[in-house]
Structures are given as structure tokens and as C-alpha cells.
C-alpha positions as CSV (number, residue, x, y, z in Angstrom):
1,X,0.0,0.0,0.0
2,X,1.5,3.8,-0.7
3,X,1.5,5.9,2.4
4,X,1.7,9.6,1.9
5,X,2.8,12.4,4.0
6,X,0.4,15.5,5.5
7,X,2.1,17.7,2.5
8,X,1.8,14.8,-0.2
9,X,-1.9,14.9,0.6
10,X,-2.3,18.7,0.5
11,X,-0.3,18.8,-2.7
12,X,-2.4,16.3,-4.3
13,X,-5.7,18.0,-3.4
14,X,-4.6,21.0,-4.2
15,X,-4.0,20.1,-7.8
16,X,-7.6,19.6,-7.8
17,X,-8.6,22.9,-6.9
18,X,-5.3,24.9,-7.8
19,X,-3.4,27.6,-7.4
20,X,-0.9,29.7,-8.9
21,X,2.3,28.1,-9.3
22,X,5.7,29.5,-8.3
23,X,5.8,32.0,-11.2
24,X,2.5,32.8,-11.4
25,X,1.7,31.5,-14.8
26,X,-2.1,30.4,-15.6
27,X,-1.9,27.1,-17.3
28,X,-4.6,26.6,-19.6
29,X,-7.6,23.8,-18.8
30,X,-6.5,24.6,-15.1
31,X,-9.5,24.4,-12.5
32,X,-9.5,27.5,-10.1
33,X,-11.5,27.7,-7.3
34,X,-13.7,30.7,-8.6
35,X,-14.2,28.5,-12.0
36,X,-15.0,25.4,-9.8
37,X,-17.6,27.3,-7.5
38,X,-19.4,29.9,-9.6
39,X,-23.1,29.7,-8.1
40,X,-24.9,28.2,-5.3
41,X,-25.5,24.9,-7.2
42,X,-21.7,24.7,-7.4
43,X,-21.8,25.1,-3.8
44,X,-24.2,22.4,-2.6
45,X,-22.4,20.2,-4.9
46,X,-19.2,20.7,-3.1
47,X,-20.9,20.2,-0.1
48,X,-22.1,16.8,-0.8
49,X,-18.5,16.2,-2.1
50,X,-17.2,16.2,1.1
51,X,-20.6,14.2,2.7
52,X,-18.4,11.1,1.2
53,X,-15.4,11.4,3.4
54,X,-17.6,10.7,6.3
55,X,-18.2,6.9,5.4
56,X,-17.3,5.1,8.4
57,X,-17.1,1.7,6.7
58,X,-13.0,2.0,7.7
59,X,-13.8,2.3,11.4
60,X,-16.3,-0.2,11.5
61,X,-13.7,-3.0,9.7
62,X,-10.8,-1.8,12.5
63,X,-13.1,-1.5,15.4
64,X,-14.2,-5.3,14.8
65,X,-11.0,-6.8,14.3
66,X,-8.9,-5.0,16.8
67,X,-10.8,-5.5,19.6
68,X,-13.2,-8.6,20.5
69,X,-16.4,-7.8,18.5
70,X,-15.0,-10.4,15.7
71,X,-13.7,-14.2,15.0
72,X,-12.0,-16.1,12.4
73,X,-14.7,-16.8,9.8
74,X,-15.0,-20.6,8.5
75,X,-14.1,-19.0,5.3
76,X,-11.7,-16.9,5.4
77,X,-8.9,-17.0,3.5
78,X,-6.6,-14.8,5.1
79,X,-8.3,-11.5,4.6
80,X,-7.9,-9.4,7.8
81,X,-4.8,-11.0,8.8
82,X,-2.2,-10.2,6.9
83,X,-0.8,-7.1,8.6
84,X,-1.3,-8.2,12.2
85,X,-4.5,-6.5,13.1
86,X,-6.1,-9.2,14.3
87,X,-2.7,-10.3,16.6
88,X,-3.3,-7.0,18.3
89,X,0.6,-5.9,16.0
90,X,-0.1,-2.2,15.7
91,X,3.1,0.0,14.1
92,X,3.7,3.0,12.1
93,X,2.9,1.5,8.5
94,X,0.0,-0.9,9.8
95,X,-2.7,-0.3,7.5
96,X,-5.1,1.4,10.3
97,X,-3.2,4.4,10.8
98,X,-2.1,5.2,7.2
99,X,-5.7,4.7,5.9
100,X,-7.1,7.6,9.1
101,X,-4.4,9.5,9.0
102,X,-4.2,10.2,5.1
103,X,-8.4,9.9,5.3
104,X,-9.0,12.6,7.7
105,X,-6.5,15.0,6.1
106,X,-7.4,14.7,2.2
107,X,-11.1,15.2,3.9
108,X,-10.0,18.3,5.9
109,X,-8.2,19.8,3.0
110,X,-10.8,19.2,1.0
111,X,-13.6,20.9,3.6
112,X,-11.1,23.7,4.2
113,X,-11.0,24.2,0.4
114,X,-15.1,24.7,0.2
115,X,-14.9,26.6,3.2
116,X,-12.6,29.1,1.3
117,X,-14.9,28.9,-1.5
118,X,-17.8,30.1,0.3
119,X,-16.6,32.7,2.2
120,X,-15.1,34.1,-1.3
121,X,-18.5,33.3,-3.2
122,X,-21.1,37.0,-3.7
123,X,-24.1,35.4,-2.5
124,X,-27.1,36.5,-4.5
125,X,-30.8,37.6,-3.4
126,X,-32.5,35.1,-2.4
127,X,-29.4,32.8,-2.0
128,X,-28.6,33.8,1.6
129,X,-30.4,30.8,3.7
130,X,-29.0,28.1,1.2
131,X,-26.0,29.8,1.6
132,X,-26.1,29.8,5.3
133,X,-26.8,26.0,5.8
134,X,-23.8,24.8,3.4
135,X,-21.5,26.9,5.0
136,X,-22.6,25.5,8.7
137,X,-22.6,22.2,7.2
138,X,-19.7,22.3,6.0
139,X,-18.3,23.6,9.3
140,X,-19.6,20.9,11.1
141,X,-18.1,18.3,8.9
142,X,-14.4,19.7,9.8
143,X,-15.3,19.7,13.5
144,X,-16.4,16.3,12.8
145,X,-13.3,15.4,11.4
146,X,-10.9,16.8,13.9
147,X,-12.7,15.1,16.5
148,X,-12.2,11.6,14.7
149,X,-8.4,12.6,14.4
150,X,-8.1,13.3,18.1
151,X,-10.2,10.1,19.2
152,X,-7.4,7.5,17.4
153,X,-4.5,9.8,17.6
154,X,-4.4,11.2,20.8
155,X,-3.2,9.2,23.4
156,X,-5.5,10.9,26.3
157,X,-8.6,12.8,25.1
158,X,-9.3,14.0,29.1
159,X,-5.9,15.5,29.3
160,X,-6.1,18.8,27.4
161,X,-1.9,19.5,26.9
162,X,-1.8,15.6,25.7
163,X,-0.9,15.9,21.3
164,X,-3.8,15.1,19.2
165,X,-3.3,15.1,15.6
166,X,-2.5,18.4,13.2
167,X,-5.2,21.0,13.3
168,X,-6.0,22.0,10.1
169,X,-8.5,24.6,9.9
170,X,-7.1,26.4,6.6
171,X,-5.9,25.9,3.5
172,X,-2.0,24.7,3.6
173,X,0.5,25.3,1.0
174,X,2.0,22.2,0.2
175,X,5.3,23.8,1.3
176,X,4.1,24.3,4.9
177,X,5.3,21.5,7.9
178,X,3.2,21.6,10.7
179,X,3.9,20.3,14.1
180,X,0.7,18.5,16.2
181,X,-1.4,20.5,17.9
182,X,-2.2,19.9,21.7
183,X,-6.3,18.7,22.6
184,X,-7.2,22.1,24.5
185,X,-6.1,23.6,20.9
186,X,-8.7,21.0,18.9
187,X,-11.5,21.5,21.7
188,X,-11.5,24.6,20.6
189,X,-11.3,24.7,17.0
190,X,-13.9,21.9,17.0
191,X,-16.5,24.2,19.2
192,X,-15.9,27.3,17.3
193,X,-16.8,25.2,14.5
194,X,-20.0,23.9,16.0
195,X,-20.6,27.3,17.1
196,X,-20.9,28.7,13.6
197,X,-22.3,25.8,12.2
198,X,-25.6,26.3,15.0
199,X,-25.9,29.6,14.3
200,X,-26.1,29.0,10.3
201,X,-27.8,26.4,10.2
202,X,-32.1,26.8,9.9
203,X,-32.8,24.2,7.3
204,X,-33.8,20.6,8.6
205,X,-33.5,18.4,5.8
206,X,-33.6,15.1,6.9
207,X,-31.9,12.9,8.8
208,X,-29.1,12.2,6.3
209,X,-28.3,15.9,6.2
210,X,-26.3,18.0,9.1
211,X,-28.8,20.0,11.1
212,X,-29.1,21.4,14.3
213,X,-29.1,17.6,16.0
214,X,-26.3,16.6,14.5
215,X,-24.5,19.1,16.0
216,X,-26.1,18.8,19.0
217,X,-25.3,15.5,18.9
218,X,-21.2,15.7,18.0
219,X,-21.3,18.7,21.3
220,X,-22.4,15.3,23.4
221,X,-20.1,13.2,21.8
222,X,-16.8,15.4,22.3
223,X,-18.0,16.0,25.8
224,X,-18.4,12.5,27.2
225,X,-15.3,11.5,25.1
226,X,-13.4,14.5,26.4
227,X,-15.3,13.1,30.4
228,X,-16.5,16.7,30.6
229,X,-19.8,15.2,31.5
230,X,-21.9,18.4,32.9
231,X,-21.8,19.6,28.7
232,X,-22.5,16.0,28.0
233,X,-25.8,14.8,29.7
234,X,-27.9,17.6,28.7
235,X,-26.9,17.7,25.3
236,X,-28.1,13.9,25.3
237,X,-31.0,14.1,27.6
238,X,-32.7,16.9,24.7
239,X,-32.1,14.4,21.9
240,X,-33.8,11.5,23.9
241,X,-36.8,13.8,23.8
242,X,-36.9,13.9,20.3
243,X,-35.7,10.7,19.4
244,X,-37.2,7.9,22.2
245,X,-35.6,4.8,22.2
246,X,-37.5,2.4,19.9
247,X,-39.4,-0.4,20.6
248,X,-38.2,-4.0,19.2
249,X,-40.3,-3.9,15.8
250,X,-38.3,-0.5,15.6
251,X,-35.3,-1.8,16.1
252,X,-35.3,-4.5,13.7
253,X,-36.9,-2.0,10.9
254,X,-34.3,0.6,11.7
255,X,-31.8,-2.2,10.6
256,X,-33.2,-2.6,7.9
257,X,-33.5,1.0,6.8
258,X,-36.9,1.2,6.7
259,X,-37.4,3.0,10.6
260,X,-36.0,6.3,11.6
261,X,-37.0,6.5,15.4
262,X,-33.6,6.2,16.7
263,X,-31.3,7.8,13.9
264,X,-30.2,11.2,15.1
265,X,-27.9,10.8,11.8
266,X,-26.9,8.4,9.6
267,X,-25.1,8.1,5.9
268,X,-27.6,6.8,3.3
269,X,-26.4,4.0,0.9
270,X,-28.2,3.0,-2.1
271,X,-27.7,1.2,-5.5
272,X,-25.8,3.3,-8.1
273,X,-24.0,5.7,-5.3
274,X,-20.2,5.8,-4.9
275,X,-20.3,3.1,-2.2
276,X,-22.3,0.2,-4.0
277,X,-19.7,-2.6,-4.2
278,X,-17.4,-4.6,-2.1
279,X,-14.7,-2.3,-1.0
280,X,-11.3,-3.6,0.2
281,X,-12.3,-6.5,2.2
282,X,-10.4,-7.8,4.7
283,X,-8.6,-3.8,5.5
284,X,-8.9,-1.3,7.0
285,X,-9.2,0.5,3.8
286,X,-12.7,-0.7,3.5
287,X,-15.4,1.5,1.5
288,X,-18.6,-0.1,-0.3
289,X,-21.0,-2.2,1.5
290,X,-20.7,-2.1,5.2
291,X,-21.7,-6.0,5.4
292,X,-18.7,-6.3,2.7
293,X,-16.5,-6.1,6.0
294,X,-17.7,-9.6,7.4
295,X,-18.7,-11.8,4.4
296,X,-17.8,-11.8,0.5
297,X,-21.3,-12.7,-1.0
298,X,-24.2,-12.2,1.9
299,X,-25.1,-12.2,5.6
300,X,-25.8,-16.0,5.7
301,X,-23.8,-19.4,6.1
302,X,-23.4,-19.8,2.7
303,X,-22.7,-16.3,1.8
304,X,-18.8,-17.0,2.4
305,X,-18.3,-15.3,5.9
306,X,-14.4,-14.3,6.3
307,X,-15.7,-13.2,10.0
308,X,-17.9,-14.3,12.5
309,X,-19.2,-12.8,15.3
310,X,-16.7,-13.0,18.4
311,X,-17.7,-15.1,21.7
312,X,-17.0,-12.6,23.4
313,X,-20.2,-10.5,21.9
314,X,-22.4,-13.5,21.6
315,X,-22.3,-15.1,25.0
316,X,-23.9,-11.9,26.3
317,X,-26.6,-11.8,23.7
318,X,-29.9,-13.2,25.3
319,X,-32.1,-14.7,22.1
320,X,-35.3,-12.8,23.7
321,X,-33.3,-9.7,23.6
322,X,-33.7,-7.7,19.8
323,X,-30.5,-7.5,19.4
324,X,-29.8,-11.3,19.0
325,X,-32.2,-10.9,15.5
326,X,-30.7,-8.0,14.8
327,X,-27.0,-9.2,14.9
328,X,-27.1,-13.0,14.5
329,X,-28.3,-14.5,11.4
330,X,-30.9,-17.9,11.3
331,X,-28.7,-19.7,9.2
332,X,-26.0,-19.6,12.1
333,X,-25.0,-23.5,13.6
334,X,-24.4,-22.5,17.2
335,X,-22.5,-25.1,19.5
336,X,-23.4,-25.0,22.4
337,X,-20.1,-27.5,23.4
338,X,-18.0,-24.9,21.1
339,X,-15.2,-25.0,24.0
340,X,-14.5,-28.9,23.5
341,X,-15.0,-29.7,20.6
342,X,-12.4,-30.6,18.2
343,X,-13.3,-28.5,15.3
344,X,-15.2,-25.5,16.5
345,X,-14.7,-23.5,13.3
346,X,-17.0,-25.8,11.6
347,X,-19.1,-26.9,14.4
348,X,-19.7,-23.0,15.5
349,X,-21.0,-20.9,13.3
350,X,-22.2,-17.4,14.3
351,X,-22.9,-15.3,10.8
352,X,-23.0,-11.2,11.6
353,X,-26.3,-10.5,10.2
354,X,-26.5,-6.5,11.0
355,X,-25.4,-5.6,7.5
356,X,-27.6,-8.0,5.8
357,X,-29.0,-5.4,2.8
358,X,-31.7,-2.9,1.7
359,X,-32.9,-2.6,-1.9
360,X,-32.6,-6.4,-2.5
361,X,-28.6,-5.3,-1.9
362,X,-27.4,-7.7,0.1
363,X,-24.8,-6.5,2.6
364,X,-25.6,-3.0,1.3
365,X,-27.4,-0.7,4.7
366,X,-27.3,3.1,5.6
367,X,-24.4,3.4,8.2
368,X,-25.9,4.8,11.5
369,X,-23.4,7.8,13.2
370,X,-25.6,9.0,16.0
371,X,-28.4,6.8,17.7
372,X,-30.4,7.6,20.7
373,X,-29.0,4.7,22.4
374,X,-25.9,6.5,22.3
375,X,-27.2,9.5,24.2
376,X,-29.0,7.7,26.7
377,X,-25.3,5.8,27.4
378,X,-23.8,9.1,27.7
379,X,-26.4,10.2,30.2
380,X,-25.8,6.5,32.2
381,X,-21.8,7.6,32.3
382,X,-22.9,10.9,33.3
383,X,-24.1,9.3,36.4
384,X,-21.6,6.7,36.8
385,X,-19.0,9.4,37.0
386,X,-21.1,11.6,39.6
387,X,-21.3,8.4,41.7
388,X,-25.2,8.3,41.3
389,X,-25.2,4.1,40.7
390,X,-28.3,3.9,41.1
391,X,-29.5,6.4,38.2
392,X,-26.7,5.4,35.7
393,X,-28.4,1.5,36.3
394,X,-32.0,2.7,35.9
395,X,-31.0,3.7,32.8
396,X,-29.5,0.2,31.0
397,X,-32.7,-1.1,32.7
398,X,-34.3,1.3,30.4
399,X,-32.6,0.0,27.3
400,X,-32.9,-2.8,28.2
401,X,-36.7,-3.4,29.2
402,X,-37.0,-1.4,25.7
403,X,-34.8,-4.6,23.9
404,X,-36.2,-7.4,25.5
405,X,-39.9,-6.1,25.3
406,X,-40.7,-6.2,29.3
407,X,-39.5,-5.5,32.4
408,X,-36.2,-6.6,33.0
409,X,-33.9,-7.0,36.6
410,X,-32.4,-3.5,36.8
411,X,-28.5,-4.2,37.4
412,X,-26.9,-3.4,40.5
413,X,-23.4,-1.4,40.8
414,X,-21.3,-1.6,43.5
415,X,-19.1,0.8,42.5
416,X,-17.8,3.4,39.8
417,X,-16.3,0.5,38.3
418,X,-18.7,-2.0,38.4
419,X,-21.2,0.6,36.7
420,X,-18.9,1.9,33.8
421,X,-17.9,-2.1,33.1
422,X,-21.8,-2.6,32.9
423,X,-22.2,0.4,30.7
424,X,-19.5,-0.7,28.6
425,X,-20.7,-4.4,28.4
426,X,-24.2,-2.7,26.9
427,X,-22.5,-0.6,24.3
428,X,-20.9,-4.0,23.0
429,X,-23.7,-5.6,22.4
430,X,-26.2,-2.5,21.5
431,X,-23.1,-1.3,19.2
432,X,-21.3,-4.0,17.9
433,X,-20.0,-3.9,14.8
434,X,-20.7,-0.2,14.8
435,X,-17.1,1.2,14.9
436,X,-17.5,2.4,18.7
437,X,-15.7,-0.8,20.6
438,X,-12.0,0.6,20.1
439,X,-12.5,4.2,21.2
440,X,-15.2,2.8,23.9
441,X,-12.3,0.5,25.5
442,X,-9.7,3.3,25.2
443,X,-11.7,6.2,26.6
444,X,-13.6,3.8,30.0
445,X,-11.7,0.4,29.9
446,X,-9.4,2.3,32.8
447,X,-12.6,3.1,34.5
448,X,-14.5,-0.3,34.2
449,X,-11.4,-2.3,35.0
450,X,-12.4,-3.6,31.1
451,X,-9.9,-4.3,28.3
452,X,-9.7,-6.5,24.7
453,X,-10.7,-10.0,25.7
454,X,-11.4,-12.5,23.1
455,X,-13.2,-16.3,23.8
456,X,-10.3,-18.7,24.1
457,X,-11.8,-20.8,21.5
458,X,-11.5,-17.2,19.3
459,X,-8.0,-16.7,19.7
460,X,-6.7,-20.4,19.9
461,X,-5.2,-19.5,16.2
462,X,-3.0,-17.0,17.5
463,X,-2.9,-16.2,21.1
464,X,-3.3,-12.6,21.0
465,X,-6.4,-13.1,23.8
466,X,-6.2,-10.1,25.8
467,X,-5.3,-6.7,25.7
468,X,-4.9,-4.1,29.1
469,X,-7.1,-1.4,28.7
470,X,-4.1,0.9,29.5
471,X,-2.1,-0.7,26.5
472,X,-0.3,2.3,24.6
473,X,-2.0,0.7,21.2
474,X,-5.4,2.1,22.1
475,X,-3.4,4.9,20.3
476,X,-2.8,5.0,16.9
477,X,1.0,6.0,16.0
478,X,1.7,8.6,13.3
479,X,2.5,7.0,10.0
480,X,6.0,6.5,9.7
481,X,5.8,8.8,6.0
482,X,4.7,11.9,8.1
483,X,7.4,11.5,10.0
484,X,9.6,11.0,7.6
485,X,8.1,13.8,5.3
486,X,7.8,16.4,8.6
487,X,10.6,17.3,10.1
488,X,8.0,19.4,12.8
489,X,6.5,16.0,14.0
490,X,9.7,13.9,14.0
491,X,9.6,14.3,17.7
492,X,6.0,13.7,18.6
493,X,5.4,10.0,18.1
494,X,2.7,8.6,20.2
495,X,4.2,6.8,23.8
496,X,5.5,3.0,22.7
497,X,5.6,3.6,19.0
């Protein structure tokens, strides 16, 4: 795979969109910004441009094989294995942080770019609202994007002088070498940017479009993430009042892209788009069908499964609980002996059916970025971390009764930990194969005592079983290019890279 430097990546865009050269001289054919973005249409187009470099399909292939969410599928042939990922071997040219690092920063270079374009463009009458919205929107999206950067790049996202990543909020020369910025510095980018984008933003177009949620929604992300928790649970507890946790039909439908009670905001996929097809399967790389990530052809057992769903996330489901439909697929051959039997790939079968299709396109489903669920966990931590254990358990119970369609045995916490390792165990299962289970592990595995830990049946290919919740590799390193290529980051490699 090529790897490219921060100023490789700038260059590259940059020929897109130009700029004069080093003497000045206008090439003919060349693309200028003001030729690129001459009315509004031009606009929303470049908006919806960069609405593709939020596909999360990446995360959702690295957060299942790094962690315990997956297993060695009875077919695979290799695919997810071959640069260590799956033996927990993390370095400076694994795939993982090439593919975010150079992801993020083609996507903030190209955001920065429209951004420039707007504020350059003479709005016309009657242009000014339409103009407003893709200029928040496309706020929004950067402050989306540095936050992704600081949740794999920053080695502690509570710690406000720990590095994060680069902050790029403008538009580079390809010339310029830029040194990482620390997390107070991104906190702030990333709510000035939310900031703007609120106050631009009047239009509600759907769910699949950034509104006023959305942004509501990031501000209660960044803050649990960040354990600024007082920002946090009211941000959440407003969106649980406009999006209540569904009921099971709901949940299965909303799986199946035809229910919207829970989705605060998710990317749409349908045939014809730019993401119909199989991706890179096997990599982190990833793009095209979501379900592409688990199986080559569909989400059964003879739909050639290269991963199965980890032990370690189906031991907890209960098959009257949703979620078991939801996530494990009828044509599975569970063994309920798995542990001694001789052969256990072929006797234990547990097919990922969460990406199963929509359209008649199998493995082919919208990709869900904020769910209520979500808020209503960040409200549960909320209270965990103010030592109310009671209220952070009355509210799994709430999921929960919600999943299992009755009233189910509140939990009872002990302690801090005890209630952020219960809180954590319900994210697994309600978010599996979401791209959540790394950064959850990273951000409260300290807290819940709570690391990687695979079924030993899982990991008897390799070994790699466990992994410390403290472990330095719940931190991507820099790519080894930008350092090499940036002389101003040579010195800030993440700790045990």
C-alpha cells in the first residue's frame, strides 16, 4: 500500500482545486476555485462532495478486528490478517493508521478548500439561507473530522496538553510542515466550528443531512469523550426527547433502513452511489458495502463469511433480547459444546447479520453515526462518573426493558467501576459492529477495570487473547511517511511507538 505524508496529501488535493504556481503562470484547462464554484448549485455540490469522506465503513472493519467484537470466519482465506491487526501488531505502517491518518487530512483539506470557497463566493438575493446551511454544514463536517483525528491519535482525550493530531482549519501550502497541535487547541477549533455551524444552520433536511441535531449530537459526543460530563448529559437528555428509544419492531426496521426512530444521523447507501460494491475486504481501507466487512457474498452461512461474530459479543446476547435478531443471522450452527469440541470452526458458526441489505442489496445498509441509544449511554456515564449508581443502572434497565420487550432486573453497581464495566458491556452488544468498541475501550476500559478480551476458542489460532485497557495501542502512532516527510512531527510520536 502507498503511504503519503500530510504535505503529499495537501499537494495532491490542491491540484484539484489549484493555485498559482511559483511564477504565477495560468496554465490553460486549469480548475480555479472561482471556475469550480461559480453559483450556489456549485456550492451544494461541493458540499455533498465532502458528505463522502464521512463513510465510516473504515472504522467499523478496524473497530471489529482489533478489539473482541469479531472471530476467524469458516471462510476466510486470510483476509484481515495479513498485517497483524487481528494479533493486536499495531506500528507506524499498519494499515489502520495510514488509511485515518491520510483519510482525515485529504477530507479536511478538501472541507477547508469549500470553506474558502464560500466565504469568497457573492451570494445572490434570495441565495442567503441556502447559503447559510452549506456553510454550517460544512463547518460541522471539519469539527467532525478533527474530532475523529483526536479520538485515534491522541493518546488521552481527558488530558487537554496531551498531542492530538495536526489541526488544520485552513488551507496549507503544500510547502508548509506543521507540528501536532495539543487537545485544548482542537476543543476549541472543534466548538468554534459547532458554534458557527448552530448559528447558520435553519434548514432541517432530513436525517441524512447535518442539522441542528447533528450538532447537537457531536457537542455530546466530544464532551463524554473528552469526560466533561456536565456539557454532556444535557446535550443527550434533549435528543432523547426527540428521538425515544424504539421499541423492538423498531429496532429490527431501523436495521433494515426502513425505521428512523432512533437515527439522530446516519449516511444513506443505495444502489448506483459511490459506495455500491465490495470495498477492500479484509482492510482497513474498506469503503462499499458495510456487510462487505464480514462476508464476500451475503449475511448467511453460505454467503462465504471471512468473520464471524466474536464469543466474546455473543455469550452476552440473550435470544429474547432484539439484538440477538438484529446481529445473528438464522442460518448460524451454534454449538453449544464450542469450547471442546475438536473442530469448532465448523461446528460453531455465528454469521454477523446486522449488514444484511436494503434494496434487495445484500450486505448493502445506511451506516448509522448517532443513535439515541448513544445518548442515553452518555447520560448512564454521566451518572456513573457523579457516583449516582443507582440512576446510571436505571438507565441500561431502560434500554434494556426497551430490547427485551418487558421489564427486566435492573443491574446493581457496587461501584464506579462495576457501573462503567456494565455500561460498557451494553455498548458491545447494542453497538457491535458499529465502529464504537475501540475508542469505547480506550476512553472507560481504565474506568470499568475492562480491556480486549477475546473467547479462548476465538483466539486459539494465535494467542493474541487479551489486551490491558491501558495498552499504549489504544493509540494510533503517526505514520512513519509523516514523520519522515515532517521534520516538525519527528519528535512527537505517540508513547511506545
Amino acid at each position: 500500500m502507498k503511504k503519503y505524508s500530510l504535505s503529499l496529501i495537501i499537494s495532491c488535493v490542491l491540484l484539484l482545486f489549484s493555485c498559482s504556481d511559483a511564477t504565477e503562470i495560468e496554465q490553460p484547462g486549469r480548475l480555479t476555485e472561482a471556475a469550480a464554484f461559480e453559483t450556489i448549485a456549485d456550492l451544494q455540490s461541493g458540499l455533498l462532495g465532502t458528505y463522502g469522506f464521512l463513510d465510516t465503513t473504515s472504522e467499523i472493519q478496524f473497530n471489529a478486528v482489533f478489539t473482541d467484537e469479531v472471530s476467524i470466519g469458516f471462510d476466510n482465506g486470510g483476509q484481515g490478517l495479513g498485517d497483524g491487526t487481528w494479533a493486536f501488531v499495531l506500528n507506524n505502517v499498519s494499515t489502520a493508521p495510514n488509511v485515518f491518518w491520510t483519510g482525515f487530512y485529504g477530507s479536511l483539506n478538501n472541507v477547508n478548500i469549500l470553506i474558502q470557497a464560500i466565504n469568497n463566493y457573492e451570494v445572490q438575493d434570495g441565495e442567503q439561507v441556502d447559503y447559510n446551511n452549506i456553510l454550517g454544514e460544512a463547518y460541522a463536517i471539519r469539527a467532525a473530522i478533527h474530532h475523529l483525528i483526536m479520538s485515534y491519535f491522541s493518546p488521552d482525550l481527558t488530558d487537554n496538553g496531551a498531542l492530538a493530531g495536526i489541526l488544520l482549519d485552513f488551507v496549507p501550502t503544500p510547502e508548509q510542515q506543521l507540528p501536532r497541535n495539543t487537545n485544548a487547541e482542537f476543543y476549541a477549533s472543534i466548538e468554534s466550528d459547532l458554534t458557527l455551524a448552530a448559528s447558520l444552520i435553519t434548514k432541517d433536511q432530513g436525517n441524512t443531512f447535518i442539522n441542528d441535531d447533528f450538532v447537537t449530537a457531536l457537542r455530546a459526543r466530544v464532551a463524554a469523550y473528552r469526560g466533561d460530563y456536565a456539557t454532556a448529559a444535557p446535550l443527550a437528555q434533549s435528543l432523547l426527547a426527540s428521538y425515544p428509544i424504539a421499541n423492538r419492531a423498531e429496532y429490527e426496521a431501523m436495521f433494515l433502513d426502513t425505521d428512523e426512530t432512533e437515527n439522530i444521523f446516519k449516511l444513506e447507501r443505495t444502489i448506483g452511489d459511490n459506495f455500491d460494491g465490495q470495498g477492500n475486504t479484509g482492510s482497513s481501507a474498506a469503503g462499499g458495502w458495510a456487510g462487505a466487512n464480514f462476508a464476500f457474498v451475503n449475511a448467511t452461512a453460505d454467503g462465504s463469511p471471512y468473520f464471524e461474530m466474536g464469543r466474546a459479543v455473543f455469550n452476552q446476547l440473550d435470544p429474547l433480547d432484539i439484538r440477538f435478531d438484529v446481529n445473528v443471522a438464522p442460518t448460524s450452527t451454534i454449538d453449544p459444546d464450542y469450547q471442546t469440541s475438536a473442530n469448532a470452526l465448523q461446528t460453531d458458526r455465528i454469521i454477523i447479520k446486522k449488514y444484511e441489505g436494503s434494496e434487495n442489496r445484500a450486505l448493502m445498509n445506511d451506516l448509522k453515526v448517532f443513535r439515541s441509544s448513544e445518548m442515553l449511554f452518555i447520560m448512564a456515564e454521566a451518572r456513573a462518573d457523579s457516583g449516582d449508581l443507582t440512576g446510571a443502572a436505571a438507565l441500561i434497565d431502560q434500554l434494556r426493558d426497551a430490547r427485551f420487550g418487558s421489564d427486566q432486573v435492573a443491574p446493581t453497581y457496587g461501584s464506579q467501576q462495576a457501573a462503567f464495566a456494565g455500561i460498557l458491556a451494553e455498548r458491545q452488544i447494542e453497538l457491535a459492529f458499529e465502529g464504537h468498541r475501540y475508542k469505547d475501550i480506550k476512553r472507560l476500559g481504565v474506568r470499568a477495570g475492562v480491556g480486549v478480551q477475546r473467547d479462548a476458542v476465538d483466539c486459539s489460532i494465535n494467542g493474541a487473547c487479551s489486551l490491558g485497557p491501558d495498552d499504549f495501542r489504544f493509540t494510533l502512532p503517526i505514520p512513519r511517511s509523516e514523520i519522515a516527510g515532517n521534520p516538525e512531527i519527528a519528535n512527537q510520536q505517540n508513547p511506545g511507538y
